[in-house]
C-alpha positions as CSV (number, residue, x, y, z in Angstrom):
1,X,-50.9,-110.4,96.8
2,X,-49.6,-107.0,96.0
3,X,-46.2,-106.2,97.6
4,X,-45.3,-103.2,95.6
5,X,-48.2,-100.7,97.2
6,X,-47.0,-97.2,97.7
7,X,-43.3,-96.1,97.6
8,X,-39.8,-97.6,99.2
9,X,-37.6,-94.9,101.1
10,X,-33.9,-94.4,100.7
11,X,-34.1,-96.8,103.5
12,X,-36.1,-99.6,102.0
13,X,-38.5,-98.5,104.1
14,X,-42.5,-99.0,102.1
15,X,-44.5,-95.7,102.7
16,X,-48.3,-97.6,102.5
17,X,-51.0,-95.7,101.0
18,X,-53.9,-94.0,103.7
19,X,-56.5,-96.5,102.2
20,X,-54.1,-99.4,103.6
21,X,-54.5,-98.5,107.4
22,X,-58.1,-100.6,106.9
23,X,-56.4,-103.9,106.1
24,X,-53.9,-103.6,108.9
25,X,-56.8,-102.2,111.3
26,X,-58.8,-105.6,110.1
27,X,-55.8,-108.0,110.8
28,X,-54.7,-106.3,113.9
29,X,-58.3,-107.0,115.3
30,X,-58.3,-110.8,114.5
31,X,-54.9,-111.0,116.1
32,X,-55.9,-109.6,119.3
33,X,-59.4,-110.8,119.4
34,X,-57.4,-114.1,119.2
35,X,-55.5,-113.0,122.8
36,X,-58.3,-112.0,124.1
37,X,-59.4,-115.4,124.3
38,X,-56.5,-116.6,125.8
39,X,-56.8,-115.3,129.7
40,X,-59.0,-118.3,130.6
41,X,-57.0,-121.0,129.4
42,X,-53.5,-119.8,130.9
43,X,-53.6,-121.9,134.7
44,X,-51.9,-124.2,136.3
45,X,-51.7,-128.3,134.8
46,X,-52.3,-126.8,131.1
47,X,-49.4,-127.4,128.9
48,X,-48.5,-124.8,126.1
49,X,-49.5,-127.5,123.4
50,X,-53.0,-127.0,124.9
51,X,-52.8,-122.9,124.1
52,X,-51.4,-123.2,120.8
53,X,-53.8,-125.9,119.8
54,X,-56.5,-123.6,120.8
55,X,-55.0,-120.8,118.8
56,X,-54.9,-122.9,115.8
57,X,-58.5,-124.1,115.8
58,X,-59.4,-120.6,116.6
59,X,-57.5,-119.2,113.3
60,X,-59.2,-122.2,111.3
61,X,-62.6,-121.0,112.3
62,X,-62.2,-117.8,111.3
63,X,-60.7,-118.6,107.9
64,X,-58.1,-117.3,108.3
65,X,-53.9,-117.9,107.8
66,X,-51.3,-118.3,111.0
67,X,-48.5,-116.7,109.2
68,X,-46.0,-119.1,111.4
69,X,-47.4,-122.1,110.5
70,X,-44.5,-123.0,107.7
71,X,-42.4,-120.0,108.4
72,X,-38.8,-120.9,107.8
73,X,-40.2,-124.5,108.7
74,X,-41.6,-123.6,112.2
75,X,-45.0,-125.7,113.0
76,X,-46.7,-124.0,115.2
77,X,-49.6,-121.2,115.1
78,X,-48.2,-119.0,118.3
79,X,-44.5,-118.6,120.1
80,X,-45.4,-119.4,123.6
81,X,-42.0,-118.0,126.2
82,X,-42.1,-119.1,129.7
83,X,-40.4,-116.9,132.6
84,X,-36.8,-116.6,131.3
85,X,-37.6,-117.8,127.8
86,X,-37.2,-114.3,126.2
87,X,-38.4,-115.2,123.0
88,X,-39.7,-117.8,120.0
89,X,-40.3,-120.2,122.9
90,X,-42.0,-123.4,121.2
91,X,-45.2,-124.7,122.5
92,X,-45.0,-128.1,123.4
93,X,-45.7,-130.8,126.6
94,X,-44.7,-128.1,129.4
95,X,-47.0,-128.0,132.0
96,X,-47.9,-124.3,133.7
97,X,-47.0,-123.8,137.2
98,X,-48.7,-121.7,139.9
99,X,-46.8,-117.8,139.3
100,X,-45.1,-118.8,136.0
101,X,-45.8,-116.1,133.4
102,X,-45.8,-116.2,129.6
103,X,-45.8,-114.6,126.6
104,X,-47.9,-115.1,123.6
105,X,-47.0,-114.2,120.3
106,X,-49.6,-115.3,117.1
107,X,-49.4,-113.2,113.6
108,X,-52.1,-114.0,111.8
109,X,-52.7,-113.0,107.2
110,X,-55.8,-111.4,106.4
111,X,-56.9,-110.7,103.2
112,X,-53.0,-110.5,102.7
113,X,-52.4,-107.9,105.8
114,X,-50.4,-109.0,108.7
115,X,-51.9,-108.7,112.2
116,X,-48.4,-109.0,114.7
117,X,-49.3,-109.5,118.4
118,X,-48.2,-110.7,121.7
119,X,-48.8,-110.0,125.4
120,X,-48.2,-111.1,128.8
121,X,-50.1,-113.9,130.5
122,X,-50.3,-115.2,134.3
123,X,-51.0,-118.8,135.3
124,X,-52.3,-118.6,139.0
125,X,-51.2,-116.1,141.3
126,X,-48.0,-113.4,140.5
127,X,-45.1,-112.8,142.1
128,X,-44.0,-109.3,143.1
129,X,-41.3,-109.1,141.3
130,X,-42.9,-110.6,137.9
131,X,-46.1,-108.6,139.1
132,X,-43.4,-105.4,138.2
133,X,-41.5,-106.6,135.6
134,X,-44.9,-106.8,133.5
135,X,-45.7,-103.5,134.4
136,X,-42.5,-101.7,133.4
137,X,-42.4,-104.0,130.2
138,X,-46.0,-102.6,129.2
139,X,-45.1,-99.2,130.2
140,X,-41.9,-99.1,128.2
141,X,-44.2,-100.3,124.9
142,X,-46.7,-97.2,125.3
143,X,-43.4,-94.9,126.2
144,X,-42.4,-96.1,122.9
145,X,-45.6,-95.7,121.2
146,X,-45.6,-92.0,122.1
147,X,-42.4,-91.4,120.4
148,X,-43.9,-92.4,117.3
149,X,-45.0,-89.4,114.9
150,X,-44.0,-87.6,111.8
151,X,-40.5,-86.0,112.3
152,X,-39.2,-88.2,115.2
153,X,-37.2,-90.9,114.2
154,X,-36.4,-95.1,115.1
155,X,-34.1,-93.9,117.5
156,X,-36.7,-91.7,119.6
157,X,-38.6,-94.6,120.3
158,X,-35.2,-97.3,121.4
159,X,-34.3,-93.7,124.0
160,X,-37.8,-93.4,125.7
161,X,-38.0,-97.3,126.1
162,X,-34.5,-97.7,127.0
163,X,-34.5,-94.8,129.4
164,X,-37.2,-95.9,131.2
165,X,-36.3,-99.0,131.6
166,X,-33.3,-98.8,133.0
167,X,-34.5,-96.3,135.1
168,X,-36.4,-98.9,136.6
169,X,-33.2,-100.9,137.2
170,X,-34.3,-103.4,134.6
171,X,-32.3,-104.2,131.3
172,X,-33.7,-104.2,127.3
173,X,-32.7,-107.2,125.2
174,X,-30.3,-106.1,122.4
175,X,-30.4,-109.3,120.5
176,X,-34.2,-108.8,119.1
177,X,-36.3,-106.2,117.4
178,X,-39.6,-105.4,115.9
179,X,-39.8,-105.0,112.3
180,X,-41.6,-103.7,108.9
181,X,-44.6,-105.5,108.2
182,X,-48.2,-104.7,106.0
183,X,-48.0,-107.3,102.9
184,X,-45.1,-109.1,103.9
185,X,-44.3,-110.7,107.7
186,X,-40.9,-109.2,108.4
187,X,-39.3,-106.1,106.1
188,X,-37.7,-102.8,106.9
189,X,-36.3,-101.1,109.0
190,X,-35.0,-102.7,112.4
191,X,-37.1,-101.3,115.1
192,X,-34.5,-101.1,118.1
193,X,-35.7,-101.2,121.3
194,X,-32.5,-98.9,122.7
195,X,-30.6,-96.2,121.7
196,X,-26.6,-94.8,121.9
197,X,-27.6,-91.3,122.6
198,X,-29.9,-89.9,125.3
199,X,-31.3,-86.5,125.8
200,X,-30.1,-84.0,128.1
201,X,-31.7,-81.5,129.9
202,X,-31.5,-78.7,127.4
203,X,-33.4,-81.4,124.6
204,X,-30.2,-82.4,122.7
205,X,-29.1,-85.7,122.1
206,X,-26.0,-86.7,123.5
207,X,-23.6,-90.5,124.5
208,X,-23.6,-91.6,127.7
209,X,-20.6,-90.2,127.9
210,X,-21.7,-86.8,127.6
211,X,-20.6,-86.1,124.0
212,X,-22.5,-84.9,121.3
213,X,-24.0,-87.4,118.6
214,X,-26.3,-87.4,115.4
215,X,-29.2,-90.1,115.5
216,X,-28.7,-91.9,112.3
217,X,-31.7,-94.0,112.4
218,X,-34.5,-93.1,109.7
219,X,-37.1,-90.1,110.2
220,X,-40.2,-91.4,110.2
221,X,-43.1,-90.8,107.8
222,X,-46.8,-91.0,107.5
223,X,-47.5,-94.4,106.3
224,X,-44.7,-96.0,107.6
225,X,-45.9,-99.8,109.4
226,X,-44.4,-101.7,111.9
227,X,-43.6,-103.5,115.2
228,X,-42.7,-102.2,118.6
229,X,-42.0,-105.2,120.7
230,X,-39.6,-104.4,123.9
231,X,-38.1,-107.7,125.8
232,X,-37.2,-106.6,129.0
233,X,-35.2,-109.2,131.4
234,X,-34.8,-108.7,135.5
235,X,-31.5,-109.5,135.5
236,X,-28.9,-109.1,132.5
237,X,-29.8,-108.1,128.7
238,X,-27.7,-111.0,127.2
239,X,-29.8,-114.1,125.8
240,X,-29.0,-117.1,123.6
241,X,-30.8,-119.3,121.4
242,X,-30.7,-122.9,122.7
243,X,-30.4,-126.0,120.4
244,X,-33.6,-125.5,118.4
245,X,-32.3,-122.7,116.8
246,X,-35.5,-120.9,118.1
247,X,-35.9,-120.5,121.2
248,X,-34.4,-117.6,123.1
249,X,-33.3,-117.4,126.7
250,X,-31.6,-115.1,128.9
251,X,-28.3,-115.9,129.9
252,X,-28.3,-115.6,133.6
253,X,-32.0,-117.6,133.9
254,X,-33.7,-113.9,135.1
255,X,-37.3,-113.0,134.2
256,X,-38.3,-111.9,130.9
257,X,-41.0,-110.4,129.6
258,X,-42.7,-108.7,126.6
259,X,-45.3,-106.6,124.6
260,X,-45.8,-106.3,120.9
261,X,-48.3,-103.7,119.0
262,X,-48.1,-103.3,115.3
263,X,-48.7,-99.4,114.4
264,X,-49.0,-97.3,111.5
265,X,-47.3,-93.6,111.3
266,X,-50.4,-90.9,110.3
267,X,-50.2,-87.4,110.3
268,X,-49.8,-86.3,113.8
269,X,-48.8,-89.7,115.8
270,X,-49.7,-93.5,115.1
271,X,-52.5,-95.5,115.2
272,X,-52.1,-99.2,117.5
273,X,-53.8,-101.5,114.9
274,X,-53.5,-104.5,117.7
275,X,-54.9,-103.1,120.4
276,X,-57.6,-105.3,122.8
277,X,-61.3,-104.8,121.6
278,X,-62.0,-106.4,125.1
279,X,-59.6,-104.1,127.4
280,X,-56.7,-107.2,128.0
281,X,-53.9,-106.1,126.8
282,X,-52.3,-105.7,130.4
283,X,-53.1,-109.2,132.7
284,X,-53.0,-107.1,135.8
């Protein structure tokens, strides 16, 4: 596998080559064909064992490689979060419930790209208020999608999903971020999902405070690959990670939810190598 394709920024940031954007197209596809699967399987009585066994048979018959199976001794093909579980929840003998929701997450190696994924699931019928909280969650990805371009930088995309989520009156998780990927499952940079500057109404970037700032986070390039992947809780932004050392929950037990696309910078915005060949990306 070759790791060392294209350059490395002053950030440590690989630039890939335009010829690369096929492998990451390829392995985004299998990743969300994958999801697409998923919808009729997520009801009541099925435990998250049942999904992520699915997953896995799925990713054997295709030939090819869950790039969690083994990963820093995790055993499972897919992260499978229930309602406040924000993150890296662990399938296991949970049984759905009418109205819980849940997030999927499977990465999957093909011909040495990484295809990086997750979306929102329903199990019987939604809530209002989860019925929202999906909505702004998905909203906030795309927001932060269309930051994404030559010229704008990590911190444009943290302000336009921050801002819009909290103008929602909803919170963005702090502790967790997308990431670099292409060759390799996780490299740089840190893809925040907030920012410490907004923009006024002039266009300028200032604090919350009202004070000028500089947005220090790297410019991005043509090339450039990575996650977005916004948590977004009801309540509070704090989580912790309970006694597995995986899985992530919020603090004050509120609602959680989250999307994930991996994209690529080109020359005038991104391409969305994840996105649903079968229109499911949003359960609603």
């Amino acid at each position: 596998m070759d790791e060392t394709r294209g350059r490395i920024t002053k950030n440590g940031i690989r630039i890939y080559e335009p010829e690369d954007f096929a492998g990451m197209r390829t392995a985004g596809r299998v990743a969300a064909e994958i999801l697409d699967m998923l919808a009729p399987l997520v009801q009541p009585g099925v435990t998250t064992a049942d999904i992520d066994r699915f997953i896995t048979e799925e990713i054997g018959r295709r030939g090819v490689t869950s790039a969690t199976i083994g990963y820093k001794g995790y055993q499972h093909a897919s992260c499978i979060s229930v309602n406040h579980v924000v993150c890296h929840g662990i399938p296991g003998a949970k049984v759905l419930k009418d109205g819980d929701i849940l997030n999927i997450d499977v990465t999957v190696i093909v011909d040495g790209w990484f295809g990086d994924t997750s979306r929102m699931y329903v199990a019987g019928t939604l809530s209002r208020k989860a019925e929202r909280l999906i909505q702004v969650t998905h909203d906030a990805l795309m927001k932060g999608i269309a930051a994404v371009r030559p010229g704008a930088t990590f911190g444009d995309i943290g302000c336009a999903i921050q801002t819009y989520v909290e103008a929602n009156r909803m919170s963005v998780v702090r502790d967790f971020c997308g990431h670099g990927l292409g060759r390799v499952f996780h490299a740089p940079p840190n893809v925040l999902h907030y920012a410490n500057f907004r923009y006024d109404e002039q266009g300028r970037k200032v604090t919350p405070l009202g004070n000028h700032t500089e947005d220090r986070t790297p410019e991005l390039e043509e090339g450039m690959f990575f996650t977005i992947e916004p948590m977004v809780n009801l309540g509070r932004p704090e989580t912790k990670v309970l006694a597995d050392d995986w899985t992530a929950v919020t603090r004050d037990k509120s609602l959680s939810a989250q999307f994930e696309h991996a994209v690529g910078v080109t020359a005038d915005g991104c391409e969305i190598f994840t996105l649903s060949p079968a229109g499911k990306f949003y359960p609603i």
